[in-house]
C-alpha positions in Angstrom: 0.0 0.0 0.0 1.5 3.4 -0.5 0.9 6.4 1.4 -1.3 9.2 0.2 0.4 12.9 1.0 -2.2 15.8 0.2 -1.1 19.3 -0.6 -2.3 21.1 2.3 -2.8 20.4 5.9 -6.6 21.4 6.0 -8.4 18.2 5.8 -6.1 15.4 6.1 -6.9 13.1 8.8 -3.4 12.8 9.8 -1.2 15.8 10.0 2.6 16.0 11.5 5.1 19.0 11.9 8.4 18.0 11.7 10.1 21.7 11.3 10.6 23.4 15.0 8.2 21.4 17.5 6.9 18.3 16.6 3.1 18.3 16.2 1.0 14.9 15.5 -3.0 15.6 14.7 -5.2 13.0 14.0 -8.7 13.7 13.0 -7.8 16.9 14.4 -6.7 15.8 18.1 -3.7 16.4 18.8 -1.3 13.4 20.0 0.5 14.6 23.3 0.7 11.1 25.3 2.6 8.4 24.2 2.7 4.7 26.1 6.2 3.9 25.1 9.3 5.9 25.6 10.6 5.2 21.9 7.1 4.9 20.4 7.4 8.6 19.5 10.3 7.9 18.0 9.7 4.8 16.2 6.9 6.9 14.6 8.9 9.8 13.6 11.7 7.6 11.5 8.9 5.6 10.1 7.1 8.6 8.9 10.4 10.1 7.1 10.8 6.5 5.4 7.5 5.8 4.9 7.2 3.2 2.4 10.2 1.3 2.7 10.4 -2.0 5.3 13.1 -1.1 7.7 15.4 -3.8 9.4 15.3 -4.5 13.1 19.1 -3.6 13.0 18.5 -0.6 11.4 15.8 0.5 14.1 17.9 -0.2 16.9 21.0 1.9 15.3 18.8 4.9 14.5 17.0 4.4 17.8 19.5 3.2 20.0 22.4 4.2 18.8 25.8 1.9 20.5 23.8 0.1 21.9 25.0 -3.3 20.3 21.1 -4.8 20.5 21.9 -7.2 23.1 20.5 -10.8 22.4 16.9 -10.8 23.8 16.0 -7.5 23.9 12.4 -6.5 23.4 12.8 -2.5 23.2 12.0 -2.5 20.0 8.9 -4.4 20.3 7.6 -2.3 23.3 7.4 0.6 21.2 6.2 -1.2 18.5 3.4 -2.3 20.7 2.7 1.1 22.2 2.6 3.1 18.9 -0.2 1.0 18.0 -2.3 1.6 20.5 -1.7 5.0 21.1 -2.7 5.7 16.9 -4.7 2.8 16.9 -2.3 1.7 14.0 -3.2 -2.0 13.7 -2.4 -3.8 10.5 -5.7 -5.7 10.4 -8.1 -3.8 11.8 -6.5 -0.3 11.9 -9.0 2.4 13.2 -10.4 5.6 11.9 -6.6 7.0 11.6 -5.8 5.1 8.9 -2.6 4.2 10.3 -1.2 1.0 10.1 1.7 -0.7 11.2 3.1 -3.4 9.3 5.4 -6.3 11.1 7.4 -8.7 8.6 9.9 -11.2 9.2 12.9 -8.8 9.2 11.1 -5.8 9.9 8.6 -3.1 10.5 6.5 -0.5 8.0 4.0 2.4 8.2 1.2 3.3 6.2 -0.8 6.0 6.2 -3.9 6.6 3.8 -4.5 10.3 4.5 -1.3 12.0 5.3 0.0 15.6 5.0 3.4 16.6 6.2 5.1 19.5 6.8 8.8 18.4 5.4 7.4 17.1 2.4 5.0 19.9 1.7 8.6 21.7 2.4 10.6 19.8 -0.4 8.2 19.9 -2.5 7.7 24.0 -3.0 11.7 23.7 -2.7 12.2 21.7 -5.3 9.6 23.3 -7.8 10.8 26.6 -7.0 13.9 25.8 -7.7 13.2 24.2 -11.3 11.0 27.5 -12.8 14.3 29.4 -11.3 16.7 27.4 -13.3 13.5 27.8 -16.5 13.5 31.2 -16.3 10.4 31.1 -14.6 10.5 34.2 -12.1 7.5 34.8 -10.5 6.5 31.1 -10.3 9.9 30.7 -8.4 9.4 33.3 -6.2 6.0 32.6 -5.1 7.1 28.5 -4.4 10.0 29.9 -2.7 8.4 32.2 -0.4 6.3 29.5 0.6 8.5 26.8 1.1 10.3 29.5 3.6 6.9 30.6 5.2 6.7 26.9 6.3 9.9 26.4 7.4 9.3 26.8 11.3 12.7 26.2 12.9 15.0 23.2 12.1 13.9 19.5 12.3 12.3 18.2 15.3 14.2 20.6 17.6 16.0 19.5 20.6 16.3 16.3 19.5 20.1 15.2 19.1 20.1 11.3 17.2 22.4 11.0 14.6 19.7 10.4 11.8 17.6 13.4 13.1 20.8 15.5 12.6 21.6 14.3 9.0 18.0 15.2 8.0 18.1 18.2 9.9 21.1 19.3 7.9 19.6 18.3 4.6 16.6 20.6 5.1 18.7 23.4 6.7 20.4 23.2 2.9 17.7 23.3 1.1 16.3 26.3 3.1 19.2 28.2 2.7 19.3 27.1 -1.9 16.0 28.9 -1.5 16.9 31.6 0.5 19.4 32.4 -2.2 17.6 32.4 -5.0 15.2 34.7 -3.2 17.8 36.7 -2.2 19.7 37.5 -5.9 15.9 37.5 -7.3 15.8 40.8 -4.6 18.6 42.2 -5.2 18.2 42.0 -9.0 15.1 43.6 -8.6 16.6 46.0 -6.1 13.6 45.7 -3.5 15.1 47.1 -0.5 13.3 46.1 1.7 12.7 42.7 1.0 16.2 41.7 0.5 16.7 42.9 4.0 13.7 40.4 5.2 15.4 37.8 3.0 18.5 38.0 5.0 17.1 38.5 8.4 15.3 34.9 7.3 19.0 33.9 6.6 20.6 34.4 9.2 17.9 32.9 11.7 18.7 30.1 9.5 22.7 30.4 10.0 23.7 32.8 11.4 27.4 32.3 10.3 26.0 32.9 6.4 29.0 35.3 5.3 27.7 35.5 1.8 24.5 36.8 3.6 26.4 39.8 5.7 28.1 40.9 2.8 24.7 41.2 0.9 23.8 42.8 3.7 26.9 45.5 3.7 26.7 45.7 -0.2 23.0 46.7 0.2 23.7 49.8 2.9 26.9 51.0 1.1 24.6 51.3 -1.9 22.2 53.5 0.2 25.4 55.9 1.7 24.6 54.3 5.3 28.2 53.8 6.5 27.6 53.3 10.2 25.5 49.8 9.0 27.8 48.8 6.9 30.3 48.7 10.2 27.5 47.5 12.4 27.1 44.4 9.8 30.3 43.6 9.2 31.6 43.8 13.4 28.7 41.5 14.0 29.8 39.1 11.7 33.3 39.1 13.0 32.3 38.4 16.2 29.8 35.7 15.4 32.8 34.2 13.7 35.4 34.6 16.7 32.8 33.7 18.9 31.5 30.6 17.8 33.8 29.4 15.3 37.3 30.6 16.1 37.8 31.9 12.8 38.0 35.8 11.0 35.8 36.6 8.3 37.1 35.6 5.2 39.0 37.8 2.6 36.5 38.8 0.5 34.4 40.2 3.3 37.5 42.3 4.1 37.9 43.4 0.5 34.3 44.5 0.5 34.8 46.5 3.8 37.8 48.1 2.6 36.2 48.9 -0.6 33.2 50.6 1.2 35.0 52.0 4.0 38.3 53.6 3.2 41.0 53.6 6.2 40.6 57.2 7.1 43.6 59.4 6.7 46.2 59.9 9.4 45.5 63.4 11.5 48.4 65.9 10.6 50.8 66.5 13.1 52.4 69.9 14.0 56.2 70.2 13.2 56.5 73.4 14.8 57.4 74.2 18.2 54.5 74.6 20.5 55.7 78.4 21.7 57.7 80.7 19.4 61.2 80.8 20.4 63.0 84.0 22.1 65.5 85.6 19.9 69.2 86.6 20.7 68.0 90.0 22.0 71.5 90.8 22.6 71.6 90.6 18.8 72.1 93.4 16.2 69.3 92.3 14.3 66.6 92.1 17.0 68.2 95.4 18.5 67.6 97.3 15.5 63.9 95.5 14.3 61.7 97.4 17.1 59.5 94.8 17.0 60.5 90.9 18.0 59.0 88.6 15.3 56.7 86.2 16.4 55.6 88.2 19.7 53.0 89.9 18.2 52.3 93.6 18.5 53.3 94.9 21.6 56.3 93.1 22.0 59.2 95.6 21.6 62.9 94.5 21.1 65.7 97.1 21.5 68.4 97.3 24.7 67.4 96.7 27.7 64.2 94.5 26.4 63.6 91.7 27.7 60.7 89.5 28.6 59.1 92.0 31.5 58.6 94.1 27.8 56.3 90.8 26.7 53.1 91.1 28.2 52.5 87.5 29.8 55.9 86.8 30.8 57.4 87.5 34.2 60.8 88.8 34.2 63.3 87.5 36.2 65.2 89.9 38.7 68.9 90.6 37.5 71.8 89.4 39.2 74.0 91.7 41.1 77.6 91.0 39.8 80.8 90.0 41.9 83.2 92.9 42.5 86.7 92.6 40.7 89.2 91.4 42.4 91.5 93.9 41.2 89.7 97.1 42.3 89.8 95.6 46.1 93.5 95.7 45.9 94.9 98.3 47.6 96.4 101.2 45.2 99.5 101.3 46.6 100.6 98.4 45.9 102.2 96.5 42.7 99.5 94.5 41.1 100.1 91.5 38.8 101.3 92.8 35.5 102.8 95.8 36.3 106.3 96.5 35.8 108.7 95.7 38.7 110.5 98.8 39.8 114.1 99.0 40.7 114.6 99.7 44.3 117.9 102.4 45.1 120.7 101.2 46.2 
């Protein structure tokens, strides 16, 4: 039997969110209590590979990972057991679900006759998107996109941490962010402002380590003149990376800062001394000139100026010189130098 997957949510009889919180309706009650600790579980991966008759061995390793299935454990069928009864999903006699549970030899199935999902919905509008895209197709693309995003409520079942929930997790998160940037070049092309802005705010909640989205994002403001976003954009990104990654933004990023944002110029320093410098006074030159140069009016240079002739300056008191040593001597006496006399005989 193959499982039937309607287009929209409104009207199936089973409906499950996979994207941010998982969700199970059926027949419009919600599922919230499940007998089995794994049940839940066993549902979920049965749902993603709907269709397909999985192997104990592969159960237990997506289920219970390391564990090594010891000989004689009955995990497996415990949940099997309680996911029937909580969905009423026998293979017989199933109920008004429609669910059923199929038990083989070597393995276990699930089918569903009324069944809408939100990760295939998801794929689906991702996928045709991105076909009219590469057709040519515009508007078709952009409407399958948007709404491929607009579903797109957080990453798979969130919280959760198996290794098969994280490899589909991943595989969305890529397809998300294909669409994202074809809705992103469609923007910019189009040079809507405003929605390229919303398209990378969607980014970035996506991954916020998207450097190709920043520097959309810092190509977009130096466009507009806005310099100050440009820097805001770019820091953030920088330390997002340090932060979380240990790593610097990547060359290109640089290059497009540098090529928005010049390195400002280096302030001019003064050469100059900070005060003018006193002249030689004593000098000829600034005897004669009447007016010292670089004092400003006022300032008047002749003999006997000095700086109590600056206004401002505070001259200091002169010092009183040392009396000669020769004109203490006493006259009548022969002082060094002077011609010895011949005394009579």
């Amino acid at each position: 039997m193959t499982t039937a997957v309607t287009g929209t949510a409104r009207g199936a009889a089973v409906r499950v969110r996979f994207l941010g919180d998982f969700e199970l309706t059926v027949n419009g009650v919600p599922v919230r209590r499940w007998r089995a600790g794994k049940a839940r579980g066993l549902f979920q991966y049965l749902v993603i590979h709907r269709g397909q008759t999985l192997t104990r061995d592969s159960l237990y390793e997506a289920l219970w990972p390391g564990s090594g299935r010891p000989a004689g454990d009955s995990s497996l069928k415990v949940a099997a057991h309680g996911l029937r009864r909580v969905l009423d999903a026998h293979p017989d006699s199933p109920g008004g679900s429609g669910i059923r549970l199929h038990y083989r030899d070597f393995g276990y199935a699930l089918d569903v006759t009324d069944l809408w999902s939100d990760v295939d919905r998801f794929q689906e509008l991702v996928h045709t998107g991105l076909r009219a895209a590469g057709a040519g197709d515009r508007t078709t693309a952009r409407d399958r996109l948007r709404a491929a995003i607009a579903l797109y409520g957080g990453e798979f079942l969130r919280g959760e941490s198996t290794d098969w929930v994280v490899e589909q997790r991943e595989y969305l998160r890529s397809l998300a962010l294909r669409a994202l940037d074809v809705l992103r070049a469609d923007a910019d092309e189009r040079e809507d402002f405003p929605d390229l802005i919303e398209i990378c705010r969607s980014t970035l909640g996506v991954d916020r380590h998207h450097e190709e989205t920043y520097r959309a994002l810092m190509a977009a403001h130096g466009r507009r003149g806005e310099h100050p976003c440009v820097r805001r954009w770019y820091d953030l990104c920088a330390r997002r990376l340090r932060d979380d990654l240990a790593v610097a933004p990547s060359r290109e990023t640089q290059r497009l800062l540098s090529a928005i944002l010049p390195a400002p110029r280096p302030r001019a320093v003064p050469t100059g001394p900070r005060y003018p410098a006193w002249p030689n006074l004593g000098s000829p030159t600034a005897q004669g000139a009447g007016t010292v140069s670089g004092l400003g009016p006022g300032a008047v240079a002749g003999p006997g100026a000095g700086p109590a002739s600056v206004p401002g300056l505070r001259a200091r008191a002169a010092r009183r010189a040392r009396p000669d040593a020769r004109s203490a001597a006493r006259p009548d006496l022969p002082q060094a130098g002077d011609a010895v006399r011949a005394r009579p005989a």
